[in-house]
C-alpha positions as semicolon CSV with decimal commas, in nm:
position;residue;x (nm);y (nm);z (nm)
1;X;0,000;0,000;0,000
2;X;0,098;0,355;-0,039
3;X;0,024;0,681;0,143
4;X;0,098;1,032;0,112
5;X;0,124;1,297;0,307
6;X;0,141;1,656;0,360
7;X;0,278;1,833;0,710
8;X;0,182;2,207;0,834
9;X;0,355;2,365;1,135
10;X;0,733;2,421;1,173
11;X;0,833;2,172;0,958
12;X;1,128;2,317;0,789
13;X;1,507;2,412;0,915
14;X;1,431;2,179;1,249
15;X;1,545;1,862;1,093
16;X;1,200;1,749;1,033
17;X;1,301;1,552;0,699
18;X;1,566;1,373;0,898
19;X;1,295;1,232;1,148
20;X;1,063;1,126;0,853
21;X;1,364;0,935;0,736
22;X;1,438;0,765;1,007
23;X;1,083;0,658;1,094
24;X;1,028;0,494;0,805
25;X;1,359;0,334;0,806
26;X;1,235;0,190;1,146
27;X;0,924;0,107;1,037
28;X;1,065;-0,040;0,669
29;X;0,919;0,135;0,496
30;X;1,015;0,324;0,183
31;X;0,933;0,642;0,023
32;X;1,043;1,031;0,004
33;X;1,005;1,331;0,114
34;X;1,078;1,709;0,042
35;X;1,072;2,064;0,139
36;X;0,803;2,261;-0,031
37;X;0,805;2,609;-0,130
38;X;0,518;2,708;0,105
39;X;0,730;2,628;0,450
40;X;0,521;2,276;0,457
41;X;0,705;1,942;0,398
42;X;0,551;1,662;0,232
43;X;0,641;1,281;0,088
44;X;0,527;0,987;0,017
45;X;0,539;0,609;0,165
46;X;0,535;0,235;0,117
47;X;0,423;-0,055;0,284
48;X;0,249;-0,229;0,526
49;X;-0,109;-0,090;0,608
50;X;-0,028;-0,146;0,968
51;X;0,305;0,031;0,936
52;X;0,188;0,287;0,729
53;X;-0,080;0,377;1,031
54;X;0,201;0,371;1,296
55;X;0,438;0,603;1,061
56;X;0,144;0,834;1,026
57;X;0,091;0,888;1,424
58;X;0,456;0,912;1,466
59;X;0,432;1,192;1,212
60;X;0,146;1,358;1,383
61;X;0,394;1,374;1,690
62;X;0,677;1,494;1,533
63;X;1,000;1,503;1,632
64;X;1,153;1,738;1,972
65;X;1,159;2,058;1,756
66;X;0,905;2,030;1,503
67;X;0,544;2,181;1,592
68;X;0,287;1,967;1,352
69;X;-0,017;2,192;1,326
70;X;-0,182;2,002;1,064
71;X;-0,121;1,670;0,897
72;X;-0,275;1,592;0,551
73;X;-0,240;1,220;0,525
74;X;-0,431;0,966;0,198
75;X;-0,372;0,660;0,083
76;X;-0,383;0,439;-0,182
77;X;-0,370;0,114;-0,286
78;X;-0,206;0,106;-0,674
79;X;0,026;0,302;-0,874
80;X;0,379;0,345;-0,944
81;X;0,634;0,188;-0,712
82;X;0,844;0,443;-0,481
83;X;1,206;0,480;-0,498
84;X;1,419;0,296;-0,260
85;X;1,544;0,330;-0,006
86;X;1,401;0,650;0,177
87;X;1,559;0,931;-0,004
88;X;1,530;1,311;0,113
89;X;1,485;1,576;-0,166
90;X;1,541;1,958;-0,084
């Protein structure tokens, strides 16, 4: 299965991307994830529905210096495959 998702708050410049990264790599998952242009951060992932659910609420948490105000999160169950592993884009 596949998910995407989009994150609101202070997202950027507090390693926010690095934490998305290494929650998925926990939960083996795979996927990406980028800066966007509007100060929001957003990415796509891979896997498991079960894992996909637990990667969501660890996103909802954040990490120690990210503030999540808002998490846009959908899923789907086709399409493309998703690079490998985990990769961050700027």
């Amino acid at each position: 299965m596949k998910a995407g998702f989009h994150a609101h708050g202070r997202v950027q410049g507090v390693g926010f991307r690095y934490f998305v990264c290494q929650e998925a790599r926990a939960l083996e998952l795979s996927g990406w994830v980028r800066n966007e242009p509007d100060g929001t951060v957003s990415g796509e992932a891979g896997g498991d529905l079960s894992r996909l659910e637990a990667f969501r609420d660890r996103l909802q948490q954040g990490s120690s210096f990210a503030r999540i105000t808002r998490l846009d999160w959908w899923t789907a169950d086709g399409g493309e495959s998703l690079p490998f592993p985990y990769a961050i884009h700027s």
